[in-house]
VOPAGU-2260 file (C-alpha; in pm, 1 decimal, decimal comma):
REM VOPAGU-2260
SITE   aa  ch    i         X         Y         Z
SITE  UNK   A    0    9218,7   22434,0    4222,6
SITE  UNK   A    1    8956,2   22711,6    4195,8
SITE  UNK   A    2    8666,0   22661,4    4351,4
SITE  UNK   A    3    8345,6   22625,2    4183,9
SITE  UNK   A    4    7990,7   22593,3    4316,2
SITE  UNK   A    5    7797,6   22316,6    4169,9
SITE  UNK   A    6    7414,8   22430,8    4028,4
SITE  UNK   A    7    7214,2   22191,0    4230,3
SITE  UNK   A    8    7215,3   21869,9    4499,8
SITE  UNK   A    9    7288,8   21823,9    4811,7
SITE  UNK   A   10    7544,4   21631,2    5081,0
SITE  UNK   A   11    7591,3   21278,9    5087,3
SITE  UNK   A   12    7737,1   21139,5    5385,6
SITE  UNK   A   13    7993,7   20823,2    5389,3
SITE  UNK   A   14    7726,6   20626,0    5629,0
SITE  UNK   A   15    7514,3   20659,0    5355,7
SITE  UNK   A   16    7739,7   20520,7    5038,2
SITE  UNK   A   17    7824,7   20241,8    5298,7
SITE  UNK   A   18    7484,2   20164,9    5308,6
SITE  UNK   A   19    7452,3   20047,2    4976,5
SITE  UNK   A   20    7600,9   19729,9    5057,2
SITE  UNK   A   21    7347,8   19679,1    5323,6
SITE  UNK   A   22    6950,0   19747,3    5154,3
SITE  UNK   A   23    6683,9   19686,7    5409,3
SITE  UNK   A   24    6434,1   19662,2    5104,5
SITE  UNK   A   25    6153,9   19819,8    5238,0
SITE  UNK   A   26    5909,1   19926,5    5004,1
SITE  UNK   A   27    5754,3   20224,1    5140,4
SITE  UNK   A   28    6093,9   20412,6    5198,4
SITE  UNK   A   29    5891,4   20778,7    5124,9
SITE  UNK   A   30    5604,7   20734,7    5374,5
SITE  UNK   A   31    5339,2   20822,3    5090,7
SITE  UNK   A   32    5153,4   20505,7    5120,7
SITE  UNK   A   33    5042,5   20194,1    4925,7
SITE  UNK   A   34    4982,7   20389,0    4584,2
SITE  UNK   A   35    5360,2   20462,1    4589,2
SITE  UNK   A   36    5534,1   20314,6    4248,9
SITE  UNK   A   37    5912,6   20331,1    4183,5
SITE  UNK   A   38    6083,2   20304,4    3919,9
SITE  UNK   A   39    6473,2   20309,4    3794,9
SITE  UNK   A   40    6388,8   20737,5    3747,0
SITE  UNK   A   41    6103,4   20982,9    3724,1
SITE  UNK   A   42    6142,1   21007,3    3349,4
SITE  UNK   A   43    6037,1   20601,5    3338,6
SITE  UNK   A   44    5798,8   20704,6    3595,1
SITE  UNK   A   45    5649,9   20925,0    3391,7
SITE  UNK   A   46    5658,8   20683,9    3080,4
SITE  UNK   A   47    5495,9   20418,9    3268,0
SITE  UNK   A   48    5201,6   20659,8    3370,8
SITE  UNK   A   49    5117,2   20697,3    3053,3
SITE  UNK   A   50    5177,3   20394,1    2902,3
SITE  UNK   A   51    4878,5   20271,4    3132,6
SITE  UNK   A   52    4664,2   20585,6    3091,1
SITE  UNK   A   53    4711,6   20527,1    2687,5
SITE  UNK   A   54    4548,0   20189,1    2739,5
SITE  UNK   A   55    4263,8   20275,4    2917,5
SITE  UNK   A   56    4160,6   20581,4    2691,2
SITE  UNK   A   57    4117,0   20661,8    2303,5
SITE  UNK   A   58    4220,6   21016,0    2368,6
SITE  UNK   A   59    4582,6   21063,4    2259,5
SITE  UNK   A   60    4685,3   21459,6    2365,9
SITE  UNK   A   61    4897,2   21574,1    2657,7
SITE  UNK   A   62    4893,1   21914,9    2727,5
SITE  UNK   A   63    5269,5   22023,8    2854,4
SITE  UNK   A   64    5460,0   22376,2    2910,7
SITE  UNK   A   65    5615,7   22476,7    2689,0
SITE  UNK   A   66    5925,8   22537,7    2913,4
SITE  UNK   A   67    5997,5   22226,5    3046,7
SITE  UNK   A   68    6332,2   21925,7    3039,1
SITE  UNK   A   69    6252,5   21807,1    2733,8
SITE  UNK   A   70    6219,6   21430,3    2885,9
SITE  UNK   A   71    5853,1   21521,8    2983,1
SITE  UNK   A   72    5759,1   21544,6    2584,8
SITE  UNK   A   73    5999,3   21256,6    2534,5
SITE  UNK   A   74    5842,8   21010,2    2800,2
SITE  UNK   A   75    5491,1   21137,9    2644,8
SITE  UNK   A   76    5616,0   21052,8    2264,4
SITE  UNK   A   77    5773,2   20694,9    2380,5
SITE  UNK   A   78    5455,4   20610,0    2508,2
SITE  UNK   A   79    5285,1   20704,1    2188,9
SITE  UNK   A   80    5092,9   21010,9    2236,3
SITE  UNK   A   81    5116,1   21389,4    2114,0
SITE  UNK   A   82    5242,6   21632,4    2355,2
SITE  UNK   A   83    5047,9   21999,0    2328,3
SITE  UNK   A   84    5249,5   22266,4    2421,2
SITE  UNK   A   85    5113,8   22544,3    2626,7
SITE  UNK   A   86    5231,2   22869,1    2726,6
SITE  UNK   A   87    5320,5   22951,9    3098,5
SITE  UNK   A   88    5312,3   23215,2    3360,7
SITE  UNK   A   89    5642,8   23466,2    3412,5
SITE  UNK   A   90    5552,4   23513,5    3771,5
SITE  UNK   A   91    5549,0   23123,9    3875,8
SITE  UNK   A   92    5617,9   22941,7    3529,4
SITE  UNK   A   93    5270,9   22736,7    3616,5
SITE  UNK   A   94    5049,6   22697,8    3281,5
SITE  UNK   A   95    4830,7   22956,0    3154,4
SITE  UNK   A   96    4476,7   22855,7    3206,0
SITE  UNK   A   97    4329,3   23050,6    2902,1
SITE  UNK   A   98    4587,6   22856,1    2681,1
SITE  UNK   A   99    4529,6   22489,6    2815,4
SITE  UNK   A  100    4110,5   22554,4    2738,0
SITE  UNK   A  101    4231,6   22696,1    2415,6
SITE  UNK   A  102    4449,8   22406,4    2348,0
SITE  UNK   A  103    4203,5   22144,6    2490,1
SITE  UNK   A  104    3954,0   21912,7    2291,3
SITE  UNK   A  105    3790,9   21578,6    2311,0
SITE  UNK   A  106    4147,5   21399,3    2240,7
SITE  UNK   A  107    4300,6   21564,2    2566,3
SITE  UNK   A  108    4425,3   21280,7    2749,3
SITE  UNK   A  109    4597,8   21463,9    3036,9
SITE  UNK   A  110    4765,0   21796,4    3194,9
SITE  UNK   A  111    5093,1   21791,7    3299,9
SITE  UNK   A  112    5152,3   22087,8    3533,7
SITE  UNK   A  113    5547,3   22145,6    3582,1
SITE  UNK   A  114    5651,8   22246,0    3976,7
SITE  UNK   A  115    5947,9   22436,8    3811,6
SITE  UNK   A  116    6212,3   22511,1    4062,3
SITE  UNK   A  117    6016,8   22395,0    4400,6
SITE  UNK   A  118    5742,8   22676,1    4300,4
SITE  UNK   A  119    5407,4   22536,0    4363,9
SITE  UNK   A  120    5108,0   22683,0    4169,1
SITE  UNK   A  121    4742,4   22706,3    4245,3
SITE  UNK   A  122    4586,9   22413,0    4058,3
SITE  UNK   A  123    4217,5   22493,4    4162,7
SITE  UNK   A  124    4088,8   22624,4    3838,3
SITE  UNK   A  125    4315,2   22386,2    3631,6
SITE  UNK   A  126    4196,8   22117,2    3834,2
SITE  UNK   A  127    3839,5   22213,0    3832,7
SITE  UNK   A  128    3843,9   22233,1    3427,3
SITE  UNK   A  129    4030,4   21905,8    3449,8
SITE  UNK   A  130    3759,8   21724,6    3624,9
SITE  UNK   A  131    3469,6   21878,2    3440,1
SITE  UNK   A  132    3624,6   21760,9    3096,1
SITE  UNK   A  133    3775,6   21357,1    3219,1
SITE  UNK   A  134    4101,0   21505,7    3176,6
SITE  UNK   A  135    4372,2   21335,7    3415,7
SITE  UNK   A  136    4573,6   21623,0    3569,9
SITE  UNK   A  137    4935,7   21521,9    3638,1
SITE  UNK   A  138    5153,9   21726,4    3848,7
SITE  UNK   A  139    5516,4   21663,6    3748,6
SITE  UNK   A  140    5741,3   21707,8    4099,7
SITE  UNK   A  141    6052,4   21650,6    3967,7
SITE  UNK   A  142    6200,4   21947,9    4110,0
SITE  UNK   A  143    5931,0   22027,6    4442,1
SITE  UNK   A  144    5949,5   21697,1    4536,4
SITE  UNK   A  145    6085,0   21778,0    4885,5
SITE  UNK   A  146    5828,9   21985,5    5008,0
SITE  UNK   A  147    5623,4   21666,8    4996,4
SITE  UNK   A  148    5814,7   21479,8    5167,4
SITE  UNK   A  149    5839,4   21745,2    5464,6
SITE  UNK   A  150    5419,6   21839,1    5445,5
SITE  UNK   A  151    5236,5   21519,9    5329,7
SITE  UNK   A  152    4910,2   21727,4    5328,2
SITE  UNK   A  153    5032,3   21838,6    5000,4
SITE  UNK   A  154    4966,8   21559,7    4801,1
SITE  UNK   A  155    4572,1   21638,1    4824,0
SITE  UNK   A  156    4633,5   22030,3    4832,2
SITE  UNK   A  157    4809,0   22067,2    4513,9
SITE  UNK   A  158    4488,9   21846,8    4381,4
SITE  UNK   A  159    4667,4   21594,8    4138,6
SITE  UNK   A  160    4526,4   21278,2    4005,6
SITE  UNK   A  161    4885,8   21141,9    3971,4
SITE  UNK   A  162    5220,5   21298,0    4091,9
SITE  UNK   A  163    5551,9   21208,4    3956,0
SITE  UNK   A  164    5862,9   21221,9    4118,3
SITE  UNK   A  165    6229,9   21227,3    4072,3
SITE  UNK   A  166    6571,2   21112,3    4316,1
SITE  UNK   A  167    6851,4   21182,2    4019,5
SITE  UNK   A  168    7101,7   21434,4    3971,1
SITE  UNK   A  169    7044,9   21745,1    4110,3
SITE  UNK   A  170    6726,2   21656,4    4257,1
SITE  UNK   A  171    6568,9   21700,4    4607,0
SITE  UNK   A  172    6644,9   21422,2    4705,2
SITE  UNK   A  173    6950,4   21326,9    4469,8
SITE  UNK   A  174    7029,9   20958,8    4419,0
SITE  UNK   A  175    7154,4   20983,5    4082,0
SITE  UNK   A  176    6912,0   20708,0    3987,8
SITE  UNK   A  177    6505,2   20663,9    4080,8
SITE  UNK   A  178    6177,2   20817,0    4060,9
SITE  UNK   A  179    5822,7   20712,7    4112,0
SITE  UNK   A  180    5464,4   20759,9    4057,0
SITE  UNK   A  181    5188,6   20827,0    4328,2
SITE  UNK   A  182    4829,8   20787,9    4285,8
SITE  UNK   A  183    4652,3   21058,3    4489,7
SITE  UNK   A  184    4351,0   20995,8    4307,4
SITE  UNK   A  185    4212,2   20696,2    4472,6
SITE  UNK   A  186    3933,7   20627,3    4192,2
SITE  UNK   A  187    4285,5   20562,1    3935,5
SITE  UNK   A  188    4419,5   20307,5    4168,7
SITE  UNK   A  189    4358,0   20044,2    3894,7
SITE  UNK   A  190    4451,0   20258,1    3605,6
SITE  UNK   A  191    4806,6   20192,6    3652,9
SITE  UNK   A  192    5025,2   19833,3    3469,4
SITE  UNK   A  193    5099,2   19588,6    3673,1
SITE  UNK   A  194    5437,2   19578,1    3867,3
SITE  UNK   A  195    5542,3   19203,5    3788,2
SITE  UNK   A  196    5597,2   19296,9    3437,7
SITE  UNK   A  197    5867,7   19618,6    3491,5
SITE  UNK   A  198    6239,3   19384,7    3433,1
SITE  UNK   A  199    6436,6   19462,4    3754,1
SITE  UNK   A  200    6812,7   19636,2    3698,4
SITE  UNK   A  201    7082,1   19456,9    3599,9
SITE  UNK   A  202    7398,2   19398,6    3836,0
SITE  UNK   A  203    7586,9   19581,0    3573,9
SITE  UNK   A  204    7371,5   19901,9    3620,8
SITE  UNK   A  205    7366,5   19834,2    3984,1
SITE  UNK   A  206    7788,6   19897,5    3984,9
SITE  UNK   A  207    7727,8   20186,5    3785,6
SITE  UNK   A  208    7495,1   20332,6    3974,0
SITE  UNK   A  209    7743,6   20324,2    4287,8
SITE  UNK   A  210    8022,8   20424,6    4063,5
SITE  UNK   A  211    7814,2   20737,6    4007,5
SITE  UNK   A  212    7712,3   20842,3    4374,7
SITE  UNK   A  213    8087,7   20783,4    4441,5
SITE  UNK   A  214    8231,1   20998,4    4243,8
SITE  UNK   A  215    7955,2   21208,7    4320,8
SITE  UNK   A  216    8032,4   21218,0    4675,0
SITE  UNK   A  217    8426,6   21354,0    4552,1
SITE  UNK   A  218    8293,5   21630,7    4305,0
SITE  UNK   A  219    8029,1   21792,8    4473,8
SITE  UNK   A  220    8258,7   21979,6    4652,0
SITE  UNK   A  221    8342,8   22301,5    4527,2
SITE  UNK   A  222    8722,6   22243,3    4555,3
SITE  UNK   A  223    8663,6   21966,1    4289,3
SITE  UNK   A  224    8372,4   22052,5    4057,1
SITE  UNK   A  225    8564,3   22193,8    3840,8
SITE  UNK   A  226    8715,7   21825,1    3742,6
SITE  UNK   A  227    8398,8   21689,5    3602,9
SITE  UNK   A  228    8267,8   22035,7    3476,6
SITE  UNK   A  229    8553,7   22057,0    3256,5
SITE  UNK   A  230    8510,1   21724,4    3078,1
SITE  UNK   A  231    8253,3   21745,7    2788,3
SITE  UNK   A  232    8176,8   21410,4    2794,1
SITE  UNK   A  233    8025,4   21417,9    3073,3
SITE  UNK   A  234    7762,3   21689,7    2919,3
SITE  UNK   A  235    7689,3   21853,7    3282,7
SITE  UNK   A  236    7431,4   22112,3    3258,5
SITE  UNK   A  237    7307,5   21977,8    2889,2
SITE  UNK   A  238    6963,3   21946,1    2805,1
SITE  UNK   A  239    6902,0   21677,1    2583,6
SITE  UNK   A  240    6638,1   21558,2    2405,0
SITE  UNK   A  241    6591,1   21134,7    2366,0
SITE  UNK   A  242    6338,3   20891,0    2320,1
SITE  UNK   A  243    6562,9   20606,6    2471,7
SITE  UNK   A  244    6394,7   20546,4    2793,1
SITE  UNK   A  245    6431,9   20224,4    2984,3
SITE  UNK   A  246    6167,1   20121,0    3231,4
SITE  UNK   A  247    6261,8   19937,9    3536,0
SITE  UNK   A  248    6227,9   19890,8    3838,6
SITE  UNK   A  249    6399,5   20115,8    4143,4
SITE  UNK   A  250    6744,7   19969,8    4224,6
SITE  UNK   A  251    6682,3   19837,7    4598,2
SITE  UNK   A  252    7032,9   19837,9    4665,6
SITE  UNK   A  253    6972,0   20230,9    4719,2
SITE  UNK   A  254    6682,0   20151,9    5013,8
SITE  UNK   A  255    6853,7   20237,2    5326,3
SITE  UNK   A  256    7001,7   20529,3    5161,0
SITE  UNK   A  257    6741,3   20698,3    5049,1
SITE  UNK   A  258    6548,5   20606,4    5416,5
SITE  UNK   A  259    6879,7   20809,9    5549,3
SITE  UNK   A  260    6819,9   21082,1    5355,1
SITE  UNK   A  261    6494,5   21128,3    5427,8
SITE  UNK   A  262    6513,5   21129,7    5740,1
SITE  UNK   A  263    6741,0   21374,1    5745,5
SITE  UNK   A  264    6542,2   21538,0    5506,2
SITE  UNK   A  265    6382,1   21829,6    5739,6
SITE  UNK   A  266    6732,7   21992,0    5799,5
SITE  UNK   A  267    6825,3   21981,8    5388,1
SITE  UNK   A  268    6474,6   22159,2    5365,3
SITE  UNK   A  269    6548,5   22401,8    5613,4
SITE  UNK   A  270    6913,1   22508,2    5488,5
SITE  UNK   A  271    6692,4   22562,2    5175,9
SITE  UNK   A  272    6456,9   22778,5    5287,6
SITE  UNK   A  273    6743,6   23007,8    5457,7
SITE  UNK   A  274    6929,9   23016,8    5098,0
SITE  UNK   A  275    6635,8   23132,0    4910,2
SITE  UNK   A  276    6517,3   23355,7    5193,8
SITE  UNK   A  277    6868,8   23545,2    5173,6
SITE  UNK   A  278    6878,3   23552,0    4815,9
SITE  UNK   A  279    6528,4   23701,0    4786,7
SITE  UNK   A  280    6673,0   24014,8    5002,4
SITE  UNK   A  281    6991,9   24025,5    4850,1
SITE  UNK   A  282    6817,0   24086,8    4486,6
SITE  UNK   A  283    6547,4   24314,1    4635,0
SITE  UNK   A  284    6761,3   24609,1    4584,9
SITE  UNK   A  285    6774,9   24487,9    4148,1
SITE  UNK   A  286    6412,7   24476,6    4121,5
SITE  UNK   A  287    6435,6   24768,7    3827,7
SITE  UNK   A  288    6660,8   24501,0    3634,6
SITE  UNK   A  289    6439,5   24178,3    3702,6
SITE  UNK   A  290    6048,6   24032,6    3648,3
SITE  UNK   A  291    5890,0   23941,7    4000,4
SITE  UNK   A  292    5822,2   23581,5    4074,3
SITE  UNK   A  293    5631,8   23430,3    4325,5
SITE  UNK   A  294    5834,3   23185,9    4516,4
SITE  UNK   A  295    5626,5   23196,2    4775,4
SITE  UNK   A  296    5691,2   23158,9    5126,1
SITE  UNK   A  297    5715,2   22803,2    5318,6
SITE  UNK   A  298    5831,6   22599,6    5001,6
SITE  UNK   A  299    6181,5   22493,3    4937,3
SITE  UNK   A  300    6342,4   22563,8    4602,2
SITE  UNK   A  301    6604,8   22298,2    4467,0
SITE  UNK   A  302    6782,2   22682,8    4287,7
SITE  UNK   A  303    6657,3   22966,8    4293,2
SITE  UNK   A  304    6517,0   23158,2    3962,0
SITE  UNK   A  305    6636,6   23501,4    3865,4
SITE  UNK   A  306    6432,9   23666,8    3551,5
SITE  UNK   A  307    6587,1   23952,6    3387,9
SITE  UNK   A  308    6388,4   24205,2    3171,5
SITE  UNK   A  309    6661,7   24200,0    2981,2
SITE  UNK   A  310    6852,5   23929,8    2790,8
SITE  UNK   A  311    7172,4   24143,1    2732,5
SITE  UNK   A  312    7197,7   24107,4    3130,7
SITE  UNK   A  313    7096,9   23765,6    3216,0
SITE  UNK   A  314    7379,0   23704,1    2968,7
SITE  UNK   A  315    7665,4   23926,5    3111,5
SITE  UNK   A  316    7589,9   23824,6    3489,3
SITE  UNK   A  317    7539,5   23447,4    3384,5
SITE  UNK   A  318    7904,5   23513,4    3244,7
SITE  UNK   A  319    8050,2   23723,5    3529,3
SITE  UNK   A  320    7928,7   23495,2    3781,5
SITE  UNK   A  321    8044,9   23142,7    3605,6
SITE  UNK   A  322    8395,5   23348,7    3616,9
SITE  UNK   A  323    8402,7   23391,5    3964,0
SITE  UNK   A  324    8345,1   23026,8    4002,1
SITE  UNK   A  325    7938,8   23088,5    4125,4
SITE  UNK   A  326    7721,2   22751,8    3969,8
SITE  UNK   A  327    7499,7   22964,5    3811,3
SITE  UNK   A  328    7277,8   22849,5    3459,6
SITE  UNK   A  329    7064,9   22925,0    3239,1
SITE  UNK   A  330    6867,4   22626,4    3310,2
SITE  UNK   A  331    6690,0   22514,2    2963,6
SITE  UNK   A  332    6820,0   22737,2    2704,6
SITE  UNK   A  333    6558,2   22631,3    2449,9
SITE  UNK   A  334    6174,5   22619,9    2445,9
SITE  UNK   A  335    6068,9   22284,3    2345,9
SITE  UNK   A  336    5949,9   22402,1    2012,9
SITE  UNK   A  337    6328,4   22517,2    1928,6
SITE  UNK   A  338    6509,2   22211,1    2127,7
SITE  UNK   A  339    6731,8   22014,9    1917,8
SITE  UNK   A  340    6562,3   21712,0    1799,6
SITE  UNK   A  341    6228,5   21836,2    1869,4
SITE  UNK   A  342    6210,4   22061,1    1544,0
SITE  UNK   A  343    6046,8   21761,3    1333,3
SITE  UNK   A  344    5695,5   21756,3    1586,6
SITE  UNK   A  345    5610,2   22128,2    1480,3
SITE  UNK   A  346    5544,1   22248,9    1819,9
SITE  UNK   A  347    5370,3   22620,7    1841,5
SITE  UNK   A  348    5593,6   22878,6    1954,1
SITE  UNK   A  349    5482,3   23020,9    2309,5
SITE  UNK   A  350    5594,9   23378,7    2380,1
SITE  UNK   A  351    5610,0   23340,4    2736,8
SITE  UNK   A  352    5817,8   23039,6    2690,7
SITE  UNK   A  353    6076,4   23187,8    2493,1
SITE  UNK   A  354    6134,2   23508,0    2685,5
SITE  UNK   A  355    6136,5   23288,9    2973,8
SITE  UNK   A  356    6458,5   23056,5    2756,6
SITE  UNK   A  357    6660,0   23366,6    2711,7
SITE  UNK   A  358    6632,9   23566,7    3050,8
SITE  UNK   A  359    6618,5   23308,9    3322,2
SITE  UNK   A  360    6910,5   23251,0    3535,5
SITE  UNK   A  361    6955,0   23010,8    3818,7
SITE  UNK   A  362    7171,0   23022,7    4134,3
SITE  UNK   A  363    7269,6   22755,6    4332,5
SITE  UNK   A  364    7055,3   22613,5    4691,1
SITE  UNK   A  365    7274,9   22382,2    4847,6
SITE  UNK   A  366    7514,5   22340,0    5197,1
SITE  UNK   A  367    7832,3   22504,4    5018,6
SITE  UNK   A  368    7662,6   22834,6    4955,4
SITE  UNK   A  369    7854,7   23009,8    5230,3
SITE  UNK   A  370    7814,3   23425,3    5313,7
SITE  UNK   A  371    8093,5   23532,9    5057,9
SITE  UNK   A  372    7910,5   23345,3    4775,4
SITE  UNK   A  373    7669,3   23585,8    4847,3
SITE  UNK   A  374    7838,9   23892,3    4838,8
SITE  UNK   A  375    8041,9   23796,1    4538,7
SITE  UNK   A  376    7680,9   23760,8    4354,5
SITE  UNK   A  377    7559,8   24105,4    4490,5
SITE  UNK   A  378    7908,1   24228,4    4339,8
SITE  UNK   A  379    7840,0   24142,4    3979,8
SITE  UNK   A  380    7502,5   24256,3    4033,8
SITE  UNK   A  381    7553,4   24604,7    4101,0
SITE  UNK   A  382    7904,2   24626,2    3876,3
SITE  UNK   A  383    7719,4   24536,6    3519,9
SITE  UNK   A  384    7358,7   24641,1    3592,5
SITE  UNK   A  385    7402,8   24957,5    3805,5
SITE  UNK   A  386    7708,0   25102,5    3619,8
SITE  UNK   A  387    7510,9   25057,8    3326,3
């Protein structure tokens, strides 16, 4: 069978799968303290954040990028509030301050700043606007969750008042179920529902969940990827928009696991770093082709982002390099104003945003990405931009 690099994740070990069987249910099983709250994933995370925030406050907006899974706006419109969009940065897809204080008023409930890829911004000017106008600012780590969990410190850095998080597919740390909420701001501790009331998963969803990381354990390998990848019902790589979110609580059959894997945690981070340190030379010698981002320098990415100037390329290579069996995507291929189900809000179109849709690429950060990966990549590369 040909082999086929999956997009995103990571290695999970037998020892760990085993483990299922055996929880340990402890509670604090990220080391972030007390104001740690799980849920079943960081969507539901999310959800719950603002189901509480909605109760304590008139206010009713949520400012979001624009460019974004479109389960942020959904979690935001479940809990019955209006997400804003805003435009974002090309060099580190972080908002554009001058747009959030254009977009802001006295119904602005929250920011929601978007750690795209693993990038993380500097918050200090959004934060400092945040504070002076009783704006929550809410740092969605879905995808930088990891370099959290390696540099605690973080947490008050990056200068959050809340900070979601996410353990399912193609995550850091990827569970194929969970998420949670943290509460860096200690003056919110109260601002959150009460966990007594959040139903628990059901055995059913318990077996499913193991049926998942299972299978998951087969697939990931690039021998067999192509299995799942060619079965559309199993919509890999969509990007769906829904409001059917169920909140409940983190499946505790998953506790020892996810201790495992964080503890093991430093050495995922560190293949990480060496992937997107490699690819960063590799595509040094394209710069003419590509828009400069700032990845920065001790942060791990979950993939790492390729912009092209052009559209015409990102869509040959994305091509070419699918062909040759290389995971790579082109991430979210719609803004949220154009996503499918979203057209009925009437979202403002962001120019950044779009550009950003249609000349993005992604290539995989994971164990599997071996030398020869790399060199097929430079290949198509230089064939369809330099012969151009």
């Amino acid at each position: 069978m040909k082999r086929f690099l999956p997009p995103a994740g990571h290695i999970i070990f037998w020892r760990e799968i085993v483990s299922y069987f055996f929880p340990i249910k402890n509670l604090n099983k990220l080391n972030l303290g007390s104001a740690t709250h799980l849920a079943n994933s960081g969507t539901a995370a999310l959800y719950r954040l603002f189901l509480s925030l909605k109760n304590n406050q008139e206010k009713n907006e949520v400012i979001i990028p624009s460019y974004t899974c479109p389960t942020v706006a959904a979690a935001i419109i479940k809990a019955g509030l209006k997400p804003v969009l805003c435009d974002i940065s090309l060099e580190d897809f972080s908002l554009l301050e001058n747009d959030v204080k254009a977009k802001s008023n006295s119904k602005t409930l929250a920011i929601v700043q978007v750690e795209l890829f693993g990038i993380l911004p500097d918050n200090s000017k959004l934060k400092e606007f945040s504070k002076n106008n009783n704006i929550y600012f809410v740092g969605d780590a879905a995808q930088s969750f990891g370099n959290y969990l390696v540099n605690s410190e973080l947490l008050n850095y990056q200068k959050y008042d809340f900070l979601v998080f996410s353990t399912g597919r193609g995550k850091p740390i990827n569970l194929l179920h969970g998420g949670g909420l943290i509460i860096v701001n200690k003056n919110a501790l109260n601002v959150i529902s009460e966990e007594n009331k959040i139903p628990d998963v059901s055995i059913i969803e318990k077996i499913k969940i193991f049926i998942n990381i299972f299978l998951y354990k087969f697939f990931f390998n690039p021998k067999l990827y192509n299995i799942p990848k060619s079965l559309p019902f199993l919509k890999l790589g969509e990007t769906i928009f829904t409001l059917d979110i169920t909140l409940e609580r983190f499946n505790v059959q998953l506790d020892k696991m996810i201790n495992a894997v964080v503890r093991r945690y430093p050495d995922i981070f560190e293949n990480r770093l060496k992937h997107k340190k490699q690819y960063a030379k590799l595509l040094s010698k394209f710069s003419e082709y590509l828009l400069p981002i700032k990845i920065g320098d001790k942060n791990e990415l979950i993939r790492f982002p390729v912009l092209f100037r052009k559209s015409e390329d990102r869509d040959i290579v994305l091509q070419k390099l699918n062909e040759i069996g290389i995971g790579a995507t082109g991430l979210y291929p719609h803004p949220l104003n154009t996503q499918q189900g979203m057209e009925i809000y009437n979202f403002d179109q962001c120019r950044n945003a779009t550009q950003i849709a249609r000349q993005i690429l992604t290539l995989p950060i994971h164990e599997y990405v071996k030398p020869r990966d790399y060199e097929m990549i430079s290949g198509v590369f230089d064939l369809f931009l330099k012969r151009k």
